[in-house]
C-alpha positions as CSV (number, residue, x, y, z in Angstrom):
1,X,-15.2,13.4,-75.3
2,X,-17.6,14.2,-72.8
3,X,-20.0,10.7,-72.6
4,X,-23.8,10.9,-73.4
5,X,-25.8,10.6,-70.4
6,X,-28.7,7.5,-70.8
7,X,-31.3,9.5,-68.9
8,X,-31.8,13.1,-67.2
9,X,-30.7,13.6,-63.5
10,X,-33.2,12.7,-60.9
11,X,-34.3,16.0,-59.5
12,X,-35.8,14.5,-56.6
13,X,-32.2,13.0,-55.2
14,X,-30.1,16.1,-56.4
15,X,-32.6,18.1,-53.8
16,X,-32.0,16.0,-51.4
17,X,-28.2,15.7,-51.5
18,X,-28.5,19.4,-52.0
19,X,-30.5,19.6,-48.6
20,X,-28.0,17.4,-47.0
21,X,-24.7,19.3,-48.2
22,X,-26.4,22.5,-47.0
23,X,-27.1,20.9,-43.7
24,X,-23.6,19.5,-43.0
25,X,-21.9,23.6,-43.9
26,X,-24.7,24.8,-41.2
27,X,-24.6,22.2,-38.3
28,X,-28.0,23.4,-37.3
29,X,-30.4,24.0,-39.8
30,X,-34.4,24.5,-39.4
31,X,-36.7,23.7,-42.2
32,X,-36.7,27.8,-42.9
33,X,-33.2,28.3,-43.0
34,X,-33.0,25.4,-45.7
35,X,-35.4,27.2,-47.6
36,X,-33.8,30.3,-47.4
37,X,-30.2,28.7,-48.6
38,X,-31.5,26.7,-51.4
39,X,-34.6,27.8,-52.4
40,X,-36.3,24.7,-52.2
41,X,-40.4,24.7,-51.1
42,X,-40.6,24.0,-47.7
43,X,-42.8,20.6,-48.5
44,X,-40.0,19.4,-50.0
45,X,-37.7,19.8,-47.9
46,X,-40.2,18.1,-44.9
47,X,-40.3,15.4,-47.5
48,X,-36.1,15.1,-47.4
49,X,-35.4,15.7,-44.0
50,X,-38.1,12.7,-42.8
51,X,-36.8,10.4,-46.0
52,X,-32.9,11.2,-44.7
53,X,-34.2,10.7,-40.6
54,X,-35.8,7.2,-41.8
55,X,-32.4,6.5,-43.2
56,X,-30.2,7.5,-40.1
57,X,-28.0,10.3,-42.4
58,X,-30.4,13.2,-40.6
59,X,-31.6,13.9,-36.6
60,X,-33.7,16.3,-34.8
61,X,-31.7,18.6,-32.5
62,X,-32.3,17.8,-29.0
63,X,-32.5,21.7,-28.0
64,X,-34.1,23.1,-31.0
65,X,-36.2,22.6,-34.0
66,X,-33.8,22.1,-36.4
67,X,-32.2,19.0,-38.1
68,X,-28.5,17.3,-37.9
69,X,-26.2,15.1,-39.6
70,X,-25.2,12.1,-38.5
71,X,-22.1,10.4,-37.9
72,X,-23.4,8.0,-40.7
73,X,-22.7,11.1,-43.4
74,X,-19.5,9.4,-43.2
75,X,-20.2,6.4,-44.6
76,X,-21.1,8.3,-48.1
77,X,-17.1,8.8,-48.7
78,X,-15.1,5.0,-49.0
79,X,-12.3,7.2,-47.7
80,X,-13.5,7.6,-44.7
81,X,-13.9,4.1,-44.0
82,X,-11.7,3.7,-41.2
83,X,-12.7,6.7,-39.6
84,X,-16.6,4.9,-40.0
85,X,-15.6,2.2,-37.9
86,X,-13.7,4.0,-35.1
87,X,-16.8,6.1,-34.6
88,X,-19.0,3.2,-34.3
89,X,-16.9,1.8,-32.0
90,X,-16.1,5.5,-30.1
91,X,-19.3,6.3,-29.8
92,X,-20.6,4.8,-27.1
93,X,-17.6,5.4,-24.9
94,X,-17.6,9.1,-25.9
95,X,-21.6,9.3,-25.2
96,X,-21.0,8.1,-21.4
97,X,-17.5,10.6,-21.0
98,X,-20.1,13.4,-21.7
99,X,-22.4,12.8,-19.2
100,X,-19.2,14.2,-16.8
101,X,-17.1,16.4,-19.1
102,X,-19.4,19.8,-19.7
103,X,-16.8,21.4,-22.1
104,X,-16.9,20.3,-25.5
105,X,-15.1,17.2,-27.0
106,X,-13.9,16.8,-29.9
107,X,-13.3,13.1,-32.0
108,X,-10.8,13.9,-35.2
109,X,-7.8,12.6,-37.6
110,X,-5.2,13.8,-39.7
111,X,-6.8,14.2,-43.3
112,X,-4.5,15.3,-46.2
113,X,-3.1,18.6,-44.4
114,X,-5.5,19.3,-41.5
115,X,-7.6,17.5,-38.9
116,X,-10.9,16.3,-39.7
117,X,-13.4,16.2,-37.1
118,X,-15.4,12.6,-36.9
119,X,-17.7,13.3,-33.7
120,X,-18.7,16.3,-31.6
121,X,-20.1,17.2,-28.4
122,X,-20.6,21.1,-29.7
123,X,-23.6,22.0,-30.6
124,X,-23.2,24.6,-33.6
125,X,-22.4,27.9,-32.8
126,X,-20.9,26.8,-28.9
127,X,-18.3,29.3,-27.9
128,X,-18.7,31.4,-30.9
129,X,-16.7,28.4,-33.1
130,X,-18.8,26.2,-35.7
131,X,-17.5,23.0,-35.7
132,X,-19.9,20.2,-37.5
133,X,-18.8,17.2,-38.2
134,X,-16.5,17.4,-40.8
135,X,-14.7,20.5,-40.2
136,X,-11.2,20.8,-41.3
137,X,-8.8,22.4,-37.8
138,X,-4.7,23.9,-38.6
139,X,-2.7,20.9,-37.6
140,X,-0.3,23.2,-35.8
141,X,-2.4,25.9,-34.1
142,X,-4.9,23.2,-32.6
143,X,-4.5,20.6,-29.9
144,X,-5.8,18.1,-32.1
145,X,-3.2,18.7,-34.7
146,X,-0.3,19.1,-32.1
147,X,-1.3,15.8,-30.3
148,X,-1.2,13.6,-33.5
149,X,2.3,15.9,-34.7
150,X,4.1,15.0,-31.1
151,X,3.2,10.7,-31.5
152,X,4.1,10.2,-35.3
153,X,7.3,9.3,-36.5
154,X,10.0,11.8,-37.4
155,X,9.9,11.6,-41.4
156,X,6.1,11.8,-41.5
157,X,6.1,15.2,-39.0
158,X,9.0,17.1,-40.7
159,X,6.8,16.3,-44.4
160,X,3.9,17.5,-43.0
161,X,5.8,20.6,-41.6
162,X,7.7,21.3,-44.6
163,X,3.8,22.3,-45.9
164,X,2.8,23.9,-43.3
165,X,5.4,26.0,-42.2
166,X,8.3,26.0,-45.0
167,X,11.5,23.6,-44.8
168,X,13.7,26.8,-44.8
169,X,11.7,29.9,-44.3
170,X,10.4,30.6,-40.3
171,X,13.3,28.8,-39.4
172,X,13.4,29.9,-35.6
173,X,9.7,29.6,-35.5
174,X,9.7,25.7,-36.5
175,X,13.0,25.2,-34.5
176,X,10.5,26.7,-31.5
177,X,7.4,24.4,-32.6
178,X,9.4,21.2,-33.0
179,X,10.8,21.9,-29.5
180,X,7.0,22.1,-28.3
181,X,5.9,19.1,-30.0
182,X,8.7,17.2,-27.8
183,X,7.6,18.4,-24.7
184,X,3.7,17.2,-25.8
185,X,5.4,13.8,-26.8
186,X,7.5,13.6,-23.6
187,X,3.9,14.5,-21.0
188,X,1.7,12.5,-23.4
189,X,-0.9,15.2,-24.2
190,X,-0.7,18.6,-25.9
191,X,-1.7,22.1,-24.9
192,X,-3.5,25.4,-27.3
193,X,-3.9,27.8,-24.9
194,X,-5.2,30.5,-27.8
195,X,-3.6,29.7,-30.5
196,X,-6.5,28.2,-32.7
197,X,-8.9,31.1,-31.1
198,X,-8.8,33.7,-28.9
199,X,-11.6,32.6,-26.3
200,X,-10.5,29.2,-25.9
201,X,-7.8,26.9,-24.4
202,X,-7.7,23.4,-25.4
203,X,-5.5,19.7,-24.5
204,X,-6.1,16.6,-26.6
205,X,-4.7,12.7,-26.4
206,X,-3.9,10.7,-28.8
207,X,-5.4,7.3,-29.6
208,X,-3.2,4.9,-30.3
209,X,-3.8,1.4,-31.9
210,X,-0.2,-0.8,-32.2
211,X,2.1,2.0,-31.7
212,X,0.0,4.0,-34.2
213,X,-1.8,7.2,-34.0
214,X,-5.5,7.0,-35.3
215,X,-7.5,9.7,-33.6
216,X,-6.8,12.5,-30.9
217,X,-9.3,13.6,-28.6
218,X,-10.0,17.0,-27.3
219,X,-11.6,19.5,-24.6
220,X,-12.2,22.8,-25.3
221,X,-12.9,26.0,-22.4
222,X,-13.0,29.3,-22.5
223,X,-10.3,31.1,-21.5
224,X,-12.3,32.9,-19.1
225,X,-13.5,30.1,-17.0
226,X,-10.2,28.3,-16.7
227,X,-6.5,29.3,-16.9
228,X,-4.1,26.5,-18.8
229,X,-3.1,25.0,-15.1
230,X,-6.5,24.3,-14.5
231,X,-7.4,22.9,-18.3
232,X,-4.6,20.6,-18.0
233,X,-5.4,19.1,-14.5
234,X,-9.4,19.0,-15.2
235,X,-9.2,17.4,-18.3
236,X,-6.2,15.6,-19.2
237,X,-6.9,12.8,-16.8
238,X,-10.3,12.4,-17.9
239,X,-8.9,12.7,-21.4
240,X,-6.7,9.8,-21.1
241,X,-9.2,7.5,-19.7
242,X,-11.5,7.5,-22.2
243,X,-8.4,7.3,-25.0
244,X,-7.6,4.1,-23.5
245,X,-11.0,2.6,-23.5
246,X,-10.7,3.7,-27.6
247,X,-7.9,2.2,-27.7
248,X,-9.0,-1.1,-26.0
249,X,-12.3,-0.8,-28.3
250,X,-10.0,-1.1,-31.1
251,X,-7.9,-4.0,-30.3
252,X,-10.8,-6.3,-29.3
253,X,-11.6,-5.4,-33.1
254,X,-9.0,-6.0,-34.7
């Protein structure tokens, strides 16, 4: 039996979690294109973004004249409560690696049966892929998912195979993908040259914290400006000296 509400829904909040949902599945979104996906009156919307900017869950893009989440959105969901923290604590590190990477980076962990992107460098829309914070990535086609696939133990890669590719069906494929994941184990970084899109190569590191992964990290080009050799030996290197610096973030808060 369904139980009997004490008073009506506050249609001011609905509106502005409404306005906030929207803007987390656009990346992007100017005060128009709100309007025009929800059908709320501009003045309200104004109203939201500025009452959601004073509370830190909402920016102003830096290039355009739209609005953002934050990383704070995260803090709305207790089960993202370790993945809270490690941004905090990322953050900054991952703020000064941008100042030298230009391709875009990438901060995510494994979340039921995909990756789940924490922090961004991409601004929406950046080589023709959306990624907000938030998005959901294949844990086998990206280098996200293959880095945190090569560093976990046995048991827990062959369960989250079995869903993702079959236990007995594609048998020489997963014979082929297992023997990949060693190699990415083995060189301590892992490679997706295409495989998540066709205009983009990729390597990501994992982040470990006592033996454990908790994060991988990411760099993204398009295959046009660099060939795999060239990913690997631009960006690996940079890639694993800001993983430790996570890592080190992480110990001196534990």
């Amino acid at each position: 039996m369904e139980k009997k509400k004490s008073y009506p829904p506050i249609n001011a909040l609905v509106r502005g979690l409404d306005l906030l949902t929207e803007l987390n599945r656009l990346g992007t979104a100017s005060v128009g294109s709100l309007h025009k996906a929800t059908g709320i009156s501009k003045s309200t919307i104004v109203r939201n973004l500025e009452t959601l900017e004073h509370a830190g869950f909402v920016a102003r893009h830096q290039k355009s004249e739209g609005y953002v989440v934050t990383a704070k959105v995260l803090t709305l969901s207790s089960g993202y409560d370790q993945g809270q923290r490690l941004v905090v604590l990322a953050t900054p590190i991952l703020n000064e690696f941008r100042a030298t990477m230009p391709w875009p980076t990438d901060l995510a962990v494994f979340d039921g049966e995909a990756m789940v992107i924490l922090e961004t460098s991409r601004p929406p829309g950046t080589l023709a892929l959306n990624r907000p914070v938030g998005t959901r990535l294949s844990v086998t086609d990206s280098a996200l998912g293959r880095a945190y696939l090569a560093h976990i133990d046995a048991d827990h890669r062959s369960a989250i195979l079995d869903t993702a590719l079959g236990s007995s069906q594609k048998a020489n494929q997963r014979a082929s993908f297992e023997k990949k994941l060693r190699r990415f184990e083995k060189q301590g970084f892992s490679e997706n040259d295409r495989s998540l899109s066709e205009s983009t190569r990729g390597v990501a590191v994992p982040i470990l914290l006592d033996g454990e992964v908790v994060a991988c990290i990411n760099s993204i080009v398009l295959t046009e400006a660099m060939s795999m050799t060239d990913v690997i030996k631009r960006c690996v290197p940079p890639l694993q000296n800001v993983a430790a610096k996570i890592e080190q973030a992480l110990v001196a808060d534990q």
